[in-house]
C-alpha positions as CSV (number, residue, x, y, z in Angstrom):
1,X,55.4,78.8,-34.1
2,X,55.3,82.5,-33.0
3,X,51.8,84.2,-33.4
4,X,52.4,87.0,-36.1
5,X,50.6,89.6,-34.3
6,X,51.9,90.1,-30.2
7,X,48.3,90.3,-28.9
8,X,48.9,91.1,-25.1
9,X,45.4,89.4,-23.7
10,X,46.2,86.3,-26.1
11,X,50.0,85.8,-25.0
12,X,48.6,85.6,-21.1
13,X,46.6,82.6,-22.1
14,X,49.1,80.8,-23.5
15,X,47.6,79.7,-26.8
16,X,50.7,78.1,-28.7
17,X,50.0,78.3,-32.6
18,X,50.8,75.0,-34.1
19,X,49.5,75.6,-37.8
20,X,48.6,78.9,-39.7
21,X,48.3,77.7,-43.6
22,X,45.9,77.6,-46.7
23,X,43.0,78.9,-44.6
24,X,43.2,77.4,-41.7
25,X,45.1,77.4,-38.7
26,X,45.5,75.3,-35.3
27,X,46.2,76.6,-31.9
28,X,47.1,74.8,-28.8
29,X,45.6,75.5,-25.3
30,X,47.1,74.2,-22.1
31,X,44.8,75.6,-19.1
32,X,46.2,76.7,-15.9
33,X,44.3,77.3,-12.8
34,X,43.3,80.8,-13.8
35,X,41.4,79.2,-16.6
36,X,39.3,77.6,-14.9
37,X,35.6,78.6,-13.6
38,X,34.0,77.6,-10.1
39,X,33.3,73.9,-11.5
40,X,37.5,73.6,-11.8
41,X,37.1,73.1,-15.8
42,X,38.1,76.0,-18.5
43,X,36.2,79.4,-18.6
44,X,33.6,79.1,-21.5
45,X,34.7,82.8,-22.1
46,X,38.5,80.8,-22.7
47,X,36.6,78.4,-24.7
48,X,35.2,81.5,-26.9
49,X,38.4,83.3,-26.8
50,X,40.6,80.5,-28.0
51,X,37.8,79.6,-31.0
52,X,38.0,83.3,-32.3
53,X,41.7,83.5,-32.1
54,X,42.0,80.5,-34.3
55,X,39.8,81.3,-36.7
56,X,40.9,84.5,-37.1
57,X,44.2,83.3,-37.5
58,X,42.2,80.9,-40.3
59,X,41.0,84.0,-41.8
60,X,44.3,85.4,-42.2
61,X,46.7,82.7,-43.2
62,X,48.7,83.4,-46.1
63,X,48.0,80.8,-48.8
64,X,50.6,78.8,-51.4
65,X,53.7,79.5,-49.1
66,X,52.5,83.3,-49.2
67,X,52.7,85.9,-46.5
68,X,49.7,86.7,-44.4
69,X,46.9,88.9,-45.1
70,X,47.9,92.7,-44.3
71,X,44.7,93.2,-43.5
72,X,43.4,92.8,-39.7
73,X,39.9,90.8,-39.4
74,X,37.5,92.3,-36.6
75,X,34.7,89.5,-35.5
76,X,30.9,90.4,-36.8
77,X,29.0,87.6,-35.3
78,X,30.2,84.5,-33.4
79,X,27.6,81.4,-32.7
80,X,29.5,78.6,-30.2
81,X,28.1,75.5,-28.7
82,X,29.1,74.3,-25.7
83,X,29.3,70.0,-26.1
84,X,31.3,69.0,-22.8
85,X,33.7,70.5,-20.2
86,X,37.2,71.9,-21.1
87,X,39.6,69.6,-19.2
88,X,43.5,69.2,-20.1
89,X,45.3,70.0,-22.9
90,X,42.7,71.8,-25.6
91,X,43.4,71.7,-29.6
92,X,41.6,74.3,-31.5
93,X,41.0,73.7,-35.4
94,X,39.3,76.2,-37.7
95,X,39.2,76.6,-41.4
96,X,37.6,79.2,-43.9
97,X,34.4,77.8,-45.0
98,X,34.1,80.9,-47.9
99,X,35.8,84.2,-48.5
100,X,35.4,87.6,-50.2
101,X,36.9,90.5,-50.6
102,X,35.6,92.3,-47.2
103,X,34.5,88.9,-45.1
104,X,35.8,85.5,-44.2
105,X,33.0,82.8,-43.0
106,X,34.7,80.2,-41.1
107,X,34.4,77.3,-38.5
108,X,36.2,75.5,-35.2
109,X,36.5,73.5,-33.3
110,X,38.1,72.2,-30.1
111,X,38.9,69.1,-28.6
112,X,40.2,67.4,-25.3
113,X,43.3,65.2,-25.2
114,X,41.0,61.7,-26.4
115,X,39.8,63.8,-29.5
116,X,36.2,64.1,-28.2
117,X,34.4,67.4,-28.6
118,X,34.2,70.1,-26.4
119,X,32.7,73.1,-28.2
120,X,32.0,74.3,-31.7
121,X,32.0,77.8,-33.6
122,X,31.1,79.5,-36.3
123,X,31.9,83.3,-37.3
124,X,32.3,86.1,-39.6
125,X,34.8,88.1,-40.4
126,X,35.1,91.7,-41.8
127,X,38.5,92.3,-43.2
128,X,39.6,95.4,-42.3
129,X,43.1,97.8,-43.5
130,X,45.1,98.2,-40.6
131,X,45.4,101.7,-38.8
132,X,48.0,103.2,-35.8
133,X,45.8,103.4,-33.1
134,X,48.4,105.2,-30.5
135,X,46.0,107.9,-29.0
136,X,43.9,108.5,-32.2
137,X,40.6,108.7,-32.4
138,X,38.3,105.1,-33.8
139,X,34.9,104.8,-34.0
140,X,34.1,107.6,-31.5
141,X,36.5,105.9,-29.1
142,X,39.8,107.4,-28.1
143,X,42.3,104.3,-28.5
144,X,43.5,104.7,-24.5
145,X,39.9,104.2,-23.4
């Protein structure tokens, strides 16, 4: 399944998404060398990655056969835990625990290949309507910085 947005930092890590339904969505990770850190097992900063993409792919699922939300999601707080090393094939799972107009609360997780743990996360989201960003100026930033 194609990722709706082309994100060019997400397509280099290879994240395949598997589900992206009813508020929740699944991504599959399969890390290459480049993922790894200096104790040859995935990048916690892959492992954090991979858990924010997915549930804010959650956040956005279109629900009852609908389309996806319009709306982009920008992360407000992330917690992870770390349970054991990223080795293999990864699954990511995440759901929308509650949702408002403006903010979507959800959870993940991810897994090794024998379904055992390997970290945990929980996030908000803030809802936000999408804007062209091609050299404008957002949030004091110019969009080429």
């Amino acid at each position: 399944m194609d990722f709706p947005l082309q994100i060019p930092f997400v397509q280099s890590l290879g994240f395949e998404l598997v589900r992206f339904e009813d508020g929740e969505a699944e991504i599959h990770f399969d890390p290459q060398e480049g993922h790894l850190n200096s104790f040859h097992v995935v990048h916690g900063g892959a492992l954090m990655t991979l858990l924010d993409v997915v549930m804010a792919h959650a956040a956005r699922s279109p629900n009852a056969g609908g389309l996806p939300d319009e709306r982009g999601v920008v992360t407000v707080e992330m917690k992870t835990s770390f349970m054991r090393p990223g080795l293999g094939p990864l699954k990511a799972e995440a759901k929308v625990l509650h949702q408002s107009s403006t903010l979507a609360f959800c959870e993940a997780a991810v897994t090794n290949e024998d379904a055992e743990l390997v970290a945990h996360a929980t996030a908000t989201f803030k809802y936000l309507r999408r804007l062209p960003v091609g050299g404008r100026l957002i949030s004091g930033l110019r969009s080429s910085d």
